[in-house]
C-alpha positions in Angstrom: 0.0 0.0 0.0 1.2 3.0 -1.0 1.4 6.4 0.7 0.3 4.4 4.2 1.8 5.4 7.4 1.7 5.3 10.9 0.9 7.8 13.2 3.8 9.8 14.9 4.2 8.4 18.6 2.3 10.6 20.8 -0.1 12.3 18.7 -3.2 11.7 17.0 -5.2 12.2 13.7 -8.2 14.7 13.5 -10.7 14.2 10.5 -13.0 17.2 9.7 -15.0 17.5 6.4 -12.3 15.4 4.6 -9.3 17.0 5.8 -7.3 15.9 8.6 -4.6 16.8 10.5 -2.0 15.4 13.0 -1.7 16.5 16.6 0.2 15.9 19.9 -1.0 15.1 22.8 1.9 13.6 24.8 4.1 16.4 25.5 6.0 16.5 29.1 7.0 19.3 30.5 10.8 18.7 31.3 11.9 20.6 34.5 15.7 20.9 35.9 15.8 19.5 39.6 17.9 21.9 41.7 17.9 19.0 44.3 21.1 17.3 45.0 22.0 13.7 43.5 20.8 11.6 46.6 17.6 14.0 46.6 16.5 13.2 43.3 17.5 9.1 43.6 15.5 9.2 46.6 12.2 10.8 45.4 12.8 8.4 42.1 13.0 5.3 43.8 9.5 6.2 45.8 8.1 7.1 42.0 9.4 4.1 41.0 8.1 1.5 43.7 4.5 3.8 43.7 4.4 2.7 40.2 5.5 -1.1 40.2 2.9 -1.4 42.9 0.1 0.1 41.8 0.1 -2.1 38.3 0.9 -5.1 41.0 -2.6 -5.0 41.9 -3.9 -8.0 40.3 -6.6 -10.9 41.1 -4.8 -13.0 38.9 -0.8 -14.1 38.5 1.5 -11.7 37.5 4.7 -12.1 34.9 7.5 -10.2 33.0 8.9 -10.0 30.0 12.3 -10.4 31.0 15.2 -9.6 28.8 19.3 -8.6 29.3 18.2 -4.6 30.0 18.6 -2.3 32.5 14.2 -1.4 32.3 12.8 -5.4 32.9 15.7 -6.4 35.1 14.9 -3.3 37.7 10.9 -3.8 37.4 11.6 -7.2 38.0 13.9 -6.7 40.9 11.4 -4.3 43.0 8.2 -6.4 41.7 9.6 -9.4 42.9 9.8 -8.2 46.3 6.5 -6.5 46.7 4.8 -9.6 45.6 6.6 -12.9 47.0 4.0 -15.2 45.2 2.4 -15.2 42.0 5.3 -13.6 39.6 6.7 -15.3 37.3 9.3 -14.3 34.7 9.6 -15.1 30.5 12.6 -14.7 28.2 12.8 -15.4 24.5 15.9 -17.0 22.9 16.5 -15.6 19.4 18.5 -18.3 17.5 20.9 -16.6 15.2 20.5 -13.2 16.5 23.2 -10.9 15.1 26.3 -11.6 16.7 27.3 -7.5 16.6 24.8 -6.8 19.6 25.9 -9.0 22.0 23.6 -12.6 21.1 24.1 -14.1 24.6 22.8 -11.2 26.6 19.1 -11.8 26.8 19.7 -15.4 27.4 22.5 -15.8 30.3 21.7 -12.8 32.3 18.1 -13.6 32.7 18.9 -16.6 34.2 20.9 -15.1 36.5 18.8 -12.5 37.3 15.9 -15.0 38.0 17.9 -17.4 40.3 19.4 -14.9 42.8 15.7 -13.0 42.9 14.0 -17.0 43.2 11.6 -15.9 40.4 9.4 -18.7 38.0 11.4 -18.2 35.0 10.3 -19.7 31.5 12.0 -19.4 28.1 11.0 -20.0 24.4 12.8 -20.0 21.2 12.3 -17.7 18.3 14.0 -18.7 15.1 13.3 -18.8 11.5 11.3 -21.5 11.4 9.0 -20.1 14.2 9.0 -16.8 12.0 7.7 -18.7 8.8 5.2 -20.5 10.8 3.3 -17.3 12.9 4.0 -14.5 10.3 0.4 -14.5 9.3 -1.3 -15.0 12.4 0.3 -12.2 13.5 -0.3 -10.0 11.1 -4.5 -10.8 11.1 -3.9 -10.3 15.0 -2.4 -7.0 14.8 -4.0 -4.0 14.3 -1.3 -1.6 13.1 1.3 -1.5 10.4 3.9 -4.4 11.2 6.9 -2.6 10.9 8.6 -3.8 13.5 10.6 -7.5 13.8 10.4 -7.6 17.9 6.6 -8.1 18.0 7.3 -11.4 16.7 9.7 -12.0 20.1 6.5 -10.5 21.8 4.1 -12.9 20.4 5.7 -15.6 21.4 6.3 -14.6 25.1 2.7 -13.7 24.9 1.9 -17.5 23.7 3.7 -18.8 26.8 2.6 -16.9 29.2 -0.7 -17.7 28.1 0.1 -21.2 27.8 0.7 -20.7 31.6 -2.8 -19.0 32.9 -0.6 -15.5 33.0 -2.5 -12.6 32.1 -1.2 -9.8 33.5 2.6 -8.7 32.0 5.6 -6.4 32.9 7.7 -5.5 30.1 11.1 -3.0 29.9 9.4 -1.7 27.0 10.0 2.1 26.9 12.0 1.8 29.9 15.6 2.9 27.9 14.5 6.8 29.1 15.0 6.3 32.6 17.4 3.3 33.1 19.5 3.3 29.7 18.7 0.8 28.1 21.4 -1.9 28.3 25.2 -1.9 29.6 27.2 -1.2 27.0 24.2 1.1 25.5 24.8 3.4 28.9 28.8 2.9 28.5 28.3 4.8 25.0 26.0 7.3 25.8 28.9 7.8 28.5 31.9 7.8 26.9 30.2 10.2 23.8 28.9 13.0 26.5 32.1 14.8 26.7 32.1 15.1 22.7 28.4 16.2 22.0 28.9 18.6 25.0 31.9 19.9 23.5 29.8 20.1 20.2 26.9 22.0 22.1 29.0 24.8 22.7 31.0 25.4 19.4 28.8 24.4 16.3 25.9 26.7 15.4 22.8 25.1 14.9 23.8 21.8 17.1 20.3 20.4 17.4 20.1 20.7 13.4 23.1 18.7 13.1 22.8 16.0 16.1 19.7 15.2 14.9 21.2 14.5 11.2 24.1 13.0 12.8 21.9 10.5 14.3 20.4 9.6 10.8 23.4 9.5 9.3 24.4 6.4 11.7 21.3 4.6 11.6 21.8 4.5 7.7 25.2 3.4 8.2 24.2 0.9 10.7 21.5 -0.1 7.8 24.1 -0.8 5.1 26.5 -2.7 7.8 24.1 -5.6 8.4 23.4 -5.7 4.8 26.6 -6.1 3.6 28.0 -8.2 6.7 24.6 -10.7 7.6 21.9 -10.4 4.8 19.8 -13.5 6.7 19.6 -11.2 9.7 18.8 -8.2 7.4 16.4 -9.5 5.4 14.2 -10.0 9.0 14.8 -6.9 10.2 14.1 -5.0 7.1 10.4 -4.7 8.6 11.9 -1.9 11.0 12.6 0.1 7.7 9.9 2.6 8.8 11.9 3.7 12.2 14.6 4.8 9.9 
């Protein structure tokens, strides 16, 4: 379909007599905390916990989507001790994953994580095979444009915590804004501060050029995996749209 798109995240699409137009309607207000480093971990911690507990509240069993990062492993670390029973913990395999973004992460640090916290911790395998087979039901499931490859990791930890009378999931998703992401995501962003701060203050125009930057790597990034692991490309070529 051509000339089909999705809607920019945090906004919406307003019809009127034929016309429309897009709005936003998620726009935070970002305010500079004057309060000294233990201050601000402090009050975060209390947002945090308010939060894992209020979406604790549950008549039913509660489980994760548990994966390598920063966001699930810290949900899963304060859930698990507001609620000693009923949590339980799924991780997805991905056979062949690209060997460039570390392959064993999401595999041997969730077990890890889930033996010292004493969690219920399941895993499945997503491969190509499992890909081939579940394409199309997702697709008829789904009611947006598919343009990403990780809901197909998604609909299979969906399937077994299904399979296992869970209803109610945690994920990391949308976490990377307050935790980092993962490890070596947080040692970049690190080690590249000094530079972009550095940049801030001597080139004109520095959002203009960040932000082009940015693109300029992800298109990079693009023609790496094509040229070094077209198998792996070829799946994740339904994230084209984020690029």
């Amino acid at each position: 379909y051509k000339n089909t798109y999705k809607v920019e995240s945090g906004s919406y699409i307003k019809f009127d007599s034929g016309n429309y137009q897009q709005n936003m309607w998620y726009k935070p207000d970002i305010i500079s905390s004057e309060d000294d480093e233990e201050a601000i971990k402090k009050r975060f911690i209390e947002l945090f916990g308010s939060a894992v507990n209020r979406q604790l509240r549950s008549d039913v069993d509660v489980g994760i989507f548990l994966s390598g990062g920063m966001d699930s492993i810290s949900i899963a670390k304060l859930a698990s001790e507001i609620a000693s029973d009923g949590f339980h913990a799924f991780g997805a395999e991905i056979v062949d994953r690209d060997t460039s973004v570390a392959p064993d992460t999401d595999v041997v640090i969730p077990d890890m994580v889930t033996k010292d916290l004493g969690l219920s911790y399941q895993k499945c395998k997503v491969d190509y095979d499992y890909y081939n087979n579940n394409i199309i039901s997702i697709i008829k499931g789904y009611d947006e444009l598919f343009i990403n490859s990780g809901v197909l990791v998604f609909y299979a930890l969906s399937g077994l915590a299904h399979n296992q009378g869970v209803k109610v999931i945690f994920s990391g998703i949308g976490g990377d804004e307050l935790f980092g992401g993962y490890p070596w995501q947080s040692g970049v962003i690190r080690r590249m501060q000094p530079f972009f701060s550095l940049l801030r203050n001597k080139v004109p125009y520095y959002d203009t050029v960040y932000s082009l930057l940015i693109q300029i790597s992800k298109h990079l990034a693009i023609a790496y995996k094509m040229v070094s692991d077209f198998e792996v490309w070829r799946t994740q070529s339904l994230s084209i749209g984020y690029y």
